[in-house]
Backbone bond lengths (Angstrom), bond angles and torsions (degrees), N, CA, C in turn:
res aa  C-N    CA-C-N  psi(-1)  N-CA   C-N-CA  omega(-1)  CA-C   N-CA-C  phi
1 X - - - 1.445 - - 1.532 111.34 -
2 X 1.670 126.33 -53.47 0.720 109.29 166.65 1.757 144.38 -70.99
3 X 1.208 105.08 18.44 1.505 123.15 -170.25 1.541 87.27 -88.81
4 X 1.508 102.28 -73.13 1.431 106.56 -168.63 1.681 123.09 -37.04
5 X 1.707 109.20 -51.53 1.691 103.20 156.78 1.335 140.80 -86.75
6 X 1.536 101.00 35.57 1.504 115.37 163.86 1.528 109.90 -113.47
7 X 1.309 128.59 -19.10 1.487 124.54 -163.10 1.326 84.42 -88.01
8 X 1.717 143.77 -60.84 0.987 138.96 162.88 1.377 133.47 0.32
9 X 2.049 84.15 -73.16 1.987 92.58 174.84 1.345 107.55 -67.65
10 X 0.950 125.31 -43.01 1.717 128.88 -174.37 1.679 102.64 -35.68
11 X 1.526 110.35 -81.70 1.568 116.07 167.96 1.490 120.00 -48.54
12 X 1.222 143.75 -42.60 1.517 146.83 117.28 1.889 117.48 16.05
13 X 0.860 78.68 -82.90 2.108 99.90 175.47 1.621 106.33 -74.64
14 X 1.028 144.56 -20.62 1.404 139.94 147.61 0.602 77.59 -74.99
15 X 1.075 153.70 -174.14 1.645 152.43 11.35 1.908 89.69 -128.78
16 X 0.977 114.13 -23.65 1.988 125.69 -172.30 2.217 87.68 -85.81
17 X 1.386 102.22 -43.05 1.713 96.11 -178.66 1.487 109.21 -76.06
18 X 1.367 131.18 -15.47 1.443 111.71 -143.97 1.972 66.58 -124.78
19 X 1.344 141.43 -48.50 1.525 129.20 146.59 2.017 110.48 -8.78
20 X 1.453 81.35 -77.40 1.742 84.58 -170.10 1.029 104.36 -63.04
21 X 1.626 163.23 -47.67 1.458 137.91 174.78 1.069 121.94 -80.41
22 X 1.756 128.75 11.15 1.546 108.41 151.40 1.381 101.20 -88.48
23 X 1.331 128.28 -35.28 1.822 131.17 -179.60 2.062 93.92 -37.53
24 X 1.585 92.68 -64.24 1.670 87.71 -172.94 1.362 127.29 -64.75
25 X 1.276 119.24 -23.56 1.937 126.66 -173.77 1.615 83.86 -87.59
26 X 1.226 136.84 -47.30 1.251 127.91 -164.75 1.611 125.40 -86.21
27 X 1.876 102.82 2.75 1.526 105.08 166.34 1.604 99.37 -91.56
28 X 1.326 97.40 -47.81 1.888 98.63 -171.21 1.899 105.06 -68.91
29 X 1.184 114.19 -24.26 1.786 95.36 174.28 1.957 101.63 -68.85
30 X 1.385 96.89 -4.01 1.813 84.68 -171.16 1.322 120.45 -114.27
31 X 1.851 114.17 -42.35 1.144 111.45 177.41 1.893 90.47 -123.37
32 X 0.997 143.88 43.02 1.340 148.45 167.87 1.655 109.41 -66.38
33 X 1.102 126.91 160.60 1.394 147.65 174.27 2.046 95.86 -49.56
34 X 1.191 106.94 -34.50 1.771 95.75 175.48 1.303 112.59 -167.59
35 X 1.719 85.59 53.05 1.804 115.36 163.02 1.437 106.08 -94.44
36 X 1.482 113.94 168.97 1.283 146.35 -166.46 1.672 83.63 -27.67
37 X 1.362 102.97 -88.52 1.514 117.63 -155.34 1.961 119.22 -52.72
38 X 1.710 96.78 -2.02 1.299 80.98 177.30 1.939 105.86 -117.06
39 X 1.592 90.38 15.37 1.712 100.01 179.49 1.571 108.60 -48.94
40 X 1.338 134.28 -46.93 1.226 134.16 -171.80 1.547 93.46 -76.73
41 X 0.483 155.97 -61.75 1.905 136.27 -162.46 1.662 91.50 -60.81
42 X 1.597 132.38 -51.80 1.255 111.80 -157.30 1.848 108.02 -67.73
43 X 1.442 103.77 -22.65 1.520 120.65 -172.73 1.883 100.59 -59.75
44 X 1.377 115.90 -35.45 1.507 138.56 -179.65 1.230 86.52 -72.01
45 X 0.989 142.89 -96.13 1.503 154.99 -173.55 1.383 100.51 -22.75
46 X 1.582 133.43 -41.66 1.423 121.43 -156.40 2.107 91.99 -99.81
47 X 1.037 102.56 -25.66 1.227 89.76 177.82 1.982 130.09 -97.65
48 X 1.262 89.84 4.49 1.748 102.78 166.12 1.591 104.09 -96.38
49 X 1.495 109.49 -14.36 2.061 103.00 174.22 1.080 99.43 -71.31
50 X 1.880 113.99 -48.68 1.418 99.17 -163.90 1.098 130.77 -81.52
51 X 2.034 122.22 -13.19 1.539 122.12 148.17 1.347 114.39 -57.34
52 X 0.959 136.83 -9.61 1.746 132.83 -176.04 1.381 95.50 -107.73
53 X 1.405 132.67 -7.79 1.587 130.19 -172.60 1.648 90.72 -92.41
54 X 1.416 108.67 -31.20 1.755 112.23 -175.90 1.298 109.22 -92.40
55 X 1.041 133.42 -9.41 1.593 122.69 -177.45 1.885 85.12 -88.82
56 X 1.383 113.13 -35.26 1.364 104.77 -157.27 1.272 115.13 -69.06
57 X 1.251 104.49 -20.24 2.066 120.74 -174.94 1.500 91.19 -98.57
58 X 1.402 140.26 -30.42 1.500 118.53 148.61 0.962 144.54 -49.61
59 X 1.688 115.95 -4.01 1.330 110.84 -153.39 2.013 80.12 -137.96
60 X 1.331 112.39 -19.37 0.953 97.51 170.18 1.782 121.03 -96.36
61 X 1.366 117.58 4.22 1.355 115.82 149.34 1.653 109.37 -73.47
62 X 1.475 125.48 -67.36 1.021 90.62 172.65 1.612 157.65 -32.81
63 X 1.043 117.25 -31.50 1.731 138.87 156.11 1.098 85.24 -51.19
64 X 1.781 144.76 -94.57 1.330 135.75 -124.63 1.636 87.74 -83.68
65 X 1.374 142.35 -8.77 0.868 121.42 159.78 1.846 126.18 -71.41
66 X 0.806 94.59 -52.93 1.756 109.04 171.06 1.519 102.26 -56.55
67 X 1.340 127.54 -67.46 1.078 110.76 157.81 1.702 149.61 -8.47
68 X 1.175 100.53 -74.45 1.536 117.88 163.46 2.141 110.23 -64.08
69 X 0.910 119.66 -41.96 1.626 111.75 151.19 1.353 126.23 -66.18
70 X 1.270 123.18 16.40 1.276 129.94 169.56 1.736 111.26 -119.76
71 X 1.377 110.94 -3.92 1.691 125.32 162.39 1.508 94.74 -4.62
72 X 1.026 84.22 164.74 2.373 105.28 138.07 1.176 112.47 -122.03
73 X 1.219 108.56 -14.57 1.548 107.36 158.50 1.661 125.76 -53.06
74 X 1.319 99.32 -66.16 1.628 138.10 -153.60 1.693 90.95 -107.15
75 X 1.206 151.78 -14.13 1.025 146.19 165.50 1.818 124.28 23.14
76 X 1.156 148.39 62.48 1.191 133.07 -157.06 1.610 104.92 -72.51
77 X 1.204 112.54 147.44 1.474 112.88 171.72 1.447 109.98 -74.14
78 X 1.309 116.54 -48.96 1.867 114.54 -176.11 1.190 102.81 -63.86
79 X 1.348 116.26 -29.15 1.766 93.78 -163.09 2.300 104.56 -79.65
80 X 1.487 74.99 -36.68 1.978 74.18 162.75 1.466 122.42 -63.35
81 X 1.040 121.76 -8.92 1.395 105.18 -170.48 1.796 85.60 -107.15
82 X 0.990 119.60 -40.11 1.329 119.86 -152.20 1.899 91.82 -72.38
83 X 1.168 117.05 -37.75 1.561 117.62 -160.91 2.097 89.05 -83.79
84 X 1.229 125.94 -32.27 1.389 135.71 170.94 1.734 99.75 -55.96
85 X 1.032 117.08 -68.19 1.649 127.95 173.11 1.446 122.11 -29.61
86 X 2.070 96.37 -56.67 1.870 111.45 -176.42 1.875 90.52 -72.95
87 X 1.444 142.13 -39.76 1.533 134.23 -153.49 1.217 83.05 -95.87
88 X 1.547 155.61 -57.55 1.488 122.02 -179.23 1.332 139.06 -62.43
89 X 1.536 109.97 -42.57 1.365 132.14 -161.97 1.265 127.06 83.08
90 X 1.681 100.12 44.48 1.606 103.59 -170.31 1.316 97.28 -95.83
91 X 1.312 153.43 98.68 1.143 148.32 -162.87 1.993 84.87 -123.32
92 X 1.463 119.50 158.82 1.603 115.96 170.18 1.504 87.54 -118.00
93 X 1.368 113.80 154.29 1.514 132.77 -175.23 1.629 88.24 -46.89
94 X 1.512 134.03 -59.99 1.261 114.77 -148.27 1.830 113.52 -88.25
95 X 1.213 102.96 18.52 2.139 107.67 -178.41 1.532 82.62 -86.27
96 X 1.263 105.18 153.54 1.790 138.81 -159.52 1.911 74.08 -127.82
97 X 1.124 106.53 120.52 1.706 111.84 156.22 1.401 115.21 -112.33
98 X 0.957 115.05 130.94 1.482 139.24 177.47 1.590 111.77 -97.55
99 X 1.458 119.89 112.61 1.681 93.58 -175.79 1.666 82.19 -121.12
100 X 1.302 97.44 167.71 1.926 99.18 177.65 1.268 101.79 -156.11
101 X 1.711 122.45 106.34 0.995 112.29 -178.52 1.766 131.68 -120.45
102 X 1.293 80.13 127.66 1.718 100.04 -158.30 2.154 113.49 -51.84
């Protein structure tokens, strides 16, 4: 007797475990943190890194540009006077400043 209502539960309880982990793999392949339905926000997400990955390599040529005009080699005169000008605050009433910030 008791054989007979164990082979039952046995197949019973699989079938409720192998139920509950397609229920769970098959909510998160769909509405999961980076399932189907949230592909377009991560697609948003991947393409505002890579405009901010390009402003950042724009802004970091500029530096190695300014940089390299600040040599001792290559020494620029404007950029010395101008970076002497921004660390004192000697500006004369009539200089027009332009600032642009990257």
């Amino acid at each position: 007797m008791y054989r007979m209502i164990r082979k039952p539960l046995a197949y019973a309880s699989s079938f409720v475990l192998l139920g509950t982990l397609v229920v769970f793999f098959g909510f998160h392949t769909i509405a999961g943190e980076r399932g189907i339905l949230a592909q377009p926000e991560l697609d948003r997400k991947i393409q505002l890194a890579e405009e901010r990955l390009m402003l950042l390599d724009k802004h970091q040529t500029y530096l190695t540009h300014r940089i390299s005009l600040m040599q001792s080699e290559t020494l620029d005169a404007d950029i010395l006077e101008e970076m002497a000008r921004a660390e004192l605050g000697l500006y004369s009433p009539d200089d027009v400043i332009i600032s642009i910030d990257l």
